[in-house]
C-alpha positions in Angstrom: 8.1 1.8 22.9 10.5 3.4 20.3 10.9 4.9 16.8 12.0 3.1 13.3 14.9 4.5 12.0 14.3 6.2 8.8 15.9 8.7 6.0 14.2 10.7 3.2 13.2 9.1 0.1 15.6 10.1 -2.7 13.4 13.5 -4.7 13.6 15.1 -7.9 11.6 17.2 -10.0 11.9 15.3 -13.0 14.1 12.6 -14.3 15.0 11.0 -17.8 14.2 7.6 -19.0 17.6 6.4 -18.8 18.5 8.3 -15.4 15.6 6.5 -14.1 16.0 2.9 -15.4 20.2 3.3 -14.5 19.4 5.1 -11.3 16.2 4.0 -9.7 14.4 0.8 -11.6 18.0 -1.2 -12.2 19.2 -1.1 -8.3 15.4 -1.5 -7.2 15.5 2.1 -5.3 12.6 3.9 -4.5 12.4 8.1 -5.5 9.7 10.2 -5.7 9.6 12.6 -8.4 7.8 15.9 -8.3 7.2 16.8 -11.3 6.1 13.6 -13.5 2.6 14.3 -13.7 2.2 17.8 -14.1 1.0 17.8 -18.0 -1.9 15.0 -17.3 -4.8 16.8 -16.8 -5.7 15.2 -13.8 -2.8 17.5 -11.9 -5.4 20.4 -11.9 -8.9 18.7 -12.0 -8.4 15.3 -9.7 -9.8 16.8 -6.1 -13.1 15.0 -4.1 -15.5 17.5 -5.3 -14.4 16.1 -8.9 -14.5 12.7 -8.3 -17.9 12.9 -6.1 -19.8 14.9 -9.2 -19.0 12.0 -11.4 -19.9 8.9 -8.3 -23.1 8.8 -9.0 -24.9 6.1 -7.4 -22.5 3.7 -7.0 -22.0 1.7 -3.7 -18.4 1.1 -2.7 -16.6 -1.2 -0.1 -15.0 0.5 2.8 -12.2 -1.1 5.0 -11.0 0.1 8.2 -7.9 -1.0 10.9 -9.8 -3.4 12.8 -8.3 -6.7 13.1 -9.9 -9.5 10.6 -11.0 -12.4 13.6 -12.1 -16.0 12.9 -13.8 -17.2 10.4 -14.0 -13.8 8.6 -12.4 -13.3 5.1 -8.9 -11.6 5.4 -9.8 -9.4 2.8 -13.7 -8.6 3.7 -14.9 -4.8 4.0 -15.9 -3.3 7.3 -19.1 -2.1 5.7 -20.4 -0.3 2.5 -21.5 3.2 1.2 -22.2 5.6 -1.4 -19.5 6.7 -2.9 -21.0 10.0 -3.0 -21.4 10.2 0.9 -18.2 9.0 2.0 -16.2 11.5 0.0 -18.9 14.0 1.5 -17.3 12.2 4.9 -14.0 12.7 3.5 -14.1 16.6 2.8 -15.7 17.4 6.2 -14.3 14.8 9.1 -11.6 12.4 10.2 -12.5 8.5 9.5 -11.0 5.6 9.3 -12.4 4.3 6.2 -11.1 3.6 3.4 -11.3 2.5 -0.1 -8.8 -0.3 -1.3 -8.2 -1.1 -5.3 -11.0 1.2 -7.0 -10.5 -0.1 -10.5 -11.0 2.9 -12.5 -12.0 1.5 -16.0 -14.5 -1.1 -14.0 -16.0 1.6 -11.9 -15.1 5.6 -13.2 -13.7 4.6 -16.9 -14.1 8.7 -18.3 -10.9 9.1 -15.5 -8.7 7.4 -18.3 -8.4 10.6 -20.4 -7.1 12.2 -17.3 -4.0 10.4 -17.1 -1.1 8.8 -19.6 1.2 6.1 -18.6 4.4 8.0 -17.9 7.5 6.8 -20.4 9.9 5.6 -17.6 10.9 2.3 -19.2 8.1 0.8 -17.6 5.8 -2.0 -19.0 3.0 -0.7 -17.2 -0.7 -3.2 -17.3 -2.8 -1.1 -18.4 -6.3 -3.3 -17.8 -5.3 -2.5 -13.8 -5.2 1.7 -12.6 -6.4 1.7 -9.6 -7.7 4.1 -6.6 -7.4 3.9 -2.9 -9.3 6.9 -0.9 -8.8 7.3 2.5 -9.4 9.5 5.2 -7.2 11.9 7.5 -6.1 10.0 10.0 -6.7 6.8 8.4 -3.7 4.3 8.1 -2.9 1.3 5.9 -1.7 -1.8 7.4 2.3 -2.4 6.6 2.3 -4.6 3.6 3.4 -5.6 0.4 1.8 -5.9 -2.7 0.7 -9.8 -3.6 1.7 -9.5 -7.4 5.1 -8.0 -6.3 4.5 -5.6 -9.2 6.5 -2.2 -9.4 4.6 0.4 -8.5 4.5 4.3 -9.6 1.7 5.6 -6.7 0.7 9.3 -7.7 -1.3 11.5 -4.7 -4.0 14.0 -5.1 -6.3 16.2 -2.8 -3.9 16.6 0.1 -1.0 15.0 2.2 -0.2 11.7 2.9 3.4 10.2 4.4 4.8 6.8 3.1 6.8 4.6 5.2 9.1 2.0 2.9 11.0 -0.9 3.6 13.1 -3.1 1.4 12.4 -7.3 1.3 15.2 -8.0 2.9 13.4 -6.5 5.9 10.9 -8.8 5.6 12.3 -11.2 8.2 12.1 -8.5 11.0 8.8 -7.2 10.7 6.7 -9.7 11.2 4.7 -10.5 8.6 1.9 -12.8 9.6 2.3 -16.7 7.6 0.3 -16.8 4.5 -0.1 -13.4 4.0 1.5 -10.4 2.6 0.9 -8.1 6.0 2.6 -8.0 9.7 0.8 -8.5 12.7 -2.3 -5.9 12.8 -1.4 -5.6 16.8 1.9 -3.5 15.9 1.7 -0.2 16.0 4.1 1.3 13.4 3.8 4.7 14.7 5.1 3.6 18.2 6.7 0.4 18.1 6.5 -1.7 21.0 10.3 -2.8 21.1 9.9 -4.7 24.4 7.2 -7.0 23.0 8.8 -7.1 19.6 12.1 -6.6 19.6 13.3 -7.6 16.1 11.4 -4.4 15.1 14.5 -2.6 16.4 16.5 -4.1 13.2 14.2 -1.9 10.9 15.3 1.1 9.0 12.6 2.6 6.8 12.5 5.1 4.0 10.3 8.0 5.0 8.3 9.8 1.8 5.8 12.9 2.7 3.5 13.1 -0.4 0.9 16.4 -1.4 -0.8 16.8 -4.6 0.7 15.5 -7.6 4.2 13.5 -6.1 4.3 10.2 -7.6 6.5 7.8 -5.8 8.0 4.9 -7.7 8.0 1.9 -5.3 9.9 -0.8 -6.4 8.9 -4.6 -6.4 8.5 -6.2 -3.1 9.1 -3.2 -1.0 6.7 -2.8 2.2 4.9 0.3 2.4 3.2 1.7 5.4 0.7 4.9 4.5 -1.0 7.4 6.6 -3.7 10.0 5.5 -2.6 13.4 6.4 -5.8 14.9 5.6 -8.3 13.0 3.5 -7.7 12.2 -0.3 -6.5 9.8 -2.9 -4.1 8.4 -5.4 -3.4 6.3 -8.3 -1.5 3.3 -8.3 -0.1 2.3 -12.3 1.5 -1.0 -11.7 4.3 -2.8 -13.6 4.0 -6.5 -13.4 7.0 -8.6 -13.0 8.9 -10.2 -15.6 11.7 -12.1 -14.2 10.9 -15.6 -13.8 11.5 -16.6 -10.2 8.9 -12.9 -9.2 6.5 -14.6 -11.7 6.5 -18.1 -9.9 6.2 -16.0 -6.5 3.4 -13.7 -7.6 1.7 -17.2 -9.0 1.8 -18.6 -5.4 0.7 -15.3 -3.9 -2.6 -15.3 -5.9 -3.6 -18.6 -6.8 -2.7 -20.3 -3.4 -1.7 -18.2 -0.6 -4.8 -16.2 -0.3 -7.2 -19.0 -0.9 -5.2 -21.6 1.3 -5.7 -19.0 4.3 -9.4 -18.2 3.8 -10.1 -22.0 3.2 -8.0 -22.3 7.2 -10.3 -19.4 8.6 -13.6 -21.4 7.8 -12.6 -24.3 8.7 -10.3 -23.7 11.9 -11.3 -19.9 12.6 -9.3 -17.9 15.2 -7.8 -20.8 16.9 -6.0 -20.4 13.3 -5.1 -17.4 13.3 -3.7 -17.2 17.0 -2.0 -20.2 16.3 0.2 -18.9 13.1 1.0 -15.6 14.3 1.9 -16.9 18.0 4.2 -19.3 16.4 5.9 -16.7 14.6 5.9 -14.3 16.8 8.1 -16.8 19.0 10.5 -18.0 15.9 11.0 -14.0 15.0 11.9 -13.1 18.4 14.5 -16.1 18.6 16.1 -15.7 15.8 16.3 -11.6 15.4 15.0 -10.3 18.8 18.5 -9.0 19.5 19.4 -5.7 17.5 22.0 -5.8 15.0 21.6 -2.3 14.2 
């Protein structure tokens, strides 16, 4: 068992257009800035009792850490509940629940004239701000986003930590074939280096987030999240422009994702232990040995 190694995300209270898009956006590095959002009015209303007065009686799906197994959808909920009741759950106990991609003009549209795109030289989509809840002591499976979008995540009601890595990490961490994840048996808080010892080539970048941080992670990068205490953020995503990230995000969603639900009916867990075994014995061949 051992540690990642990691350094601080790059901070600053605020930044410029230009610093950011010379600085940050350009060179694909990730920074949270402190003080982006402090004019929205959402910096001093966004907490749970806020959101819960305005849930009404709307039934949301929850996801937890449990491993997805045979024929089951990779992207299926754990179970289902009223939104009202599981951020009553969320003020008053640990869980691992969670809530993933909460559209906001779908499902809460009156939170729109809480926030404003921020003008960092960003073409943000607009048709797409979206929630994720979670609560303390909840974690999110390391991943990537599908639609390798940059991403500008803003946290409210509490303290979460951010773990990032860069894509050309990918190769080490074990991401599972046909998906956009590592294997759900690795525990990134205590990394069994033994069992996985590529894992020893990782260097993350390590972000603790309270009320009103935004973090600006760039395309492609791998983010691994933990709940501090229960709350939530907003994710305002830029989709990419350049061709070869377009043809990639195309794959992602139109094939990827369907090809390996369309495997887990037919096939079911003799799949799944069949794809991550395999690469669980190419990754360990090719990078098992540190190079750190």
């Amino acid at each position: 068992m051992g540690k990642f190694m990691t350094a601080p995300v790059s901070r600053v209270k605020n930044i410029s257009k230009k610093d950011f898009l010379e600085n940050y956006y350009d060179p694909q590095q990730p920074l949270l800035i402190e003080g982006l959002i402090k004019d929205w009015p959402a910096y001093e209303k966004w907490n749970l009792d806020y959101i819960q007065q305005r849930s009404g009686d709307q039934i949301v799906p929850l996801y937890d850490s449990k491993p997805t197994k045979g024929k089951q959808n990779s992207a299926a909920p754990a179970t289902e509940m009223k939104l009202y009741d599981y951020l009553e759950l969320l003020k008053n106990e640990p869980t691992d629940l969670r809530i993933f991609f909460y559209n906001i003009l779908d499902s809460m549209p009156e939170l729109a004239k809480d926030f404003e795109y921020p003008d960092l030289g960003l073409k943000f989509f607009k048709r797409l701000p979206v929630m994720f809840f979670g609560g303390e002591g909840s974690k999110v499976l390391a991943h990537y986003d599908m639609d390798l979008a940059d991403l500008v995540h803003v946290h409210f009601h509490g303290t979460k930590s951010v773990t990032l890595f860069t894509p050309e990490q990918t190769k080490y961490l074990y991401r599972v074939p046909y998906s956009v994840h590592n294997l759900e048996t690795i525990d990134m808080d205590n990394p069994d280096f033994e069992k996985y010892p590529a894992l020893q080539n990782v260097q993350g970048i390590y972000a603790e987030m309270k009320h009103g941080d935004a973090l600006y992670m760039p395309s492609g990068y791998w983010h691994y999240i933990k709940y501090t205490t229960g709350g939530f953020s907003i994710t305002l995503r830029a989709l990419p422009t350049k061709p070869q990230r377009l043809l990639k995000t195309a794959s992602n969603v139109l094939f990827m994702r369907n090809f390996e639900n369309i495997m887990r009916r037919t096939m079911g867990q003799k799949w799944v232990d069949y794809k991550e075994n395999k690469m669980v014995r190419r990754v360990n061949k090719k990078y098992g040995k540190s190079v750190v």
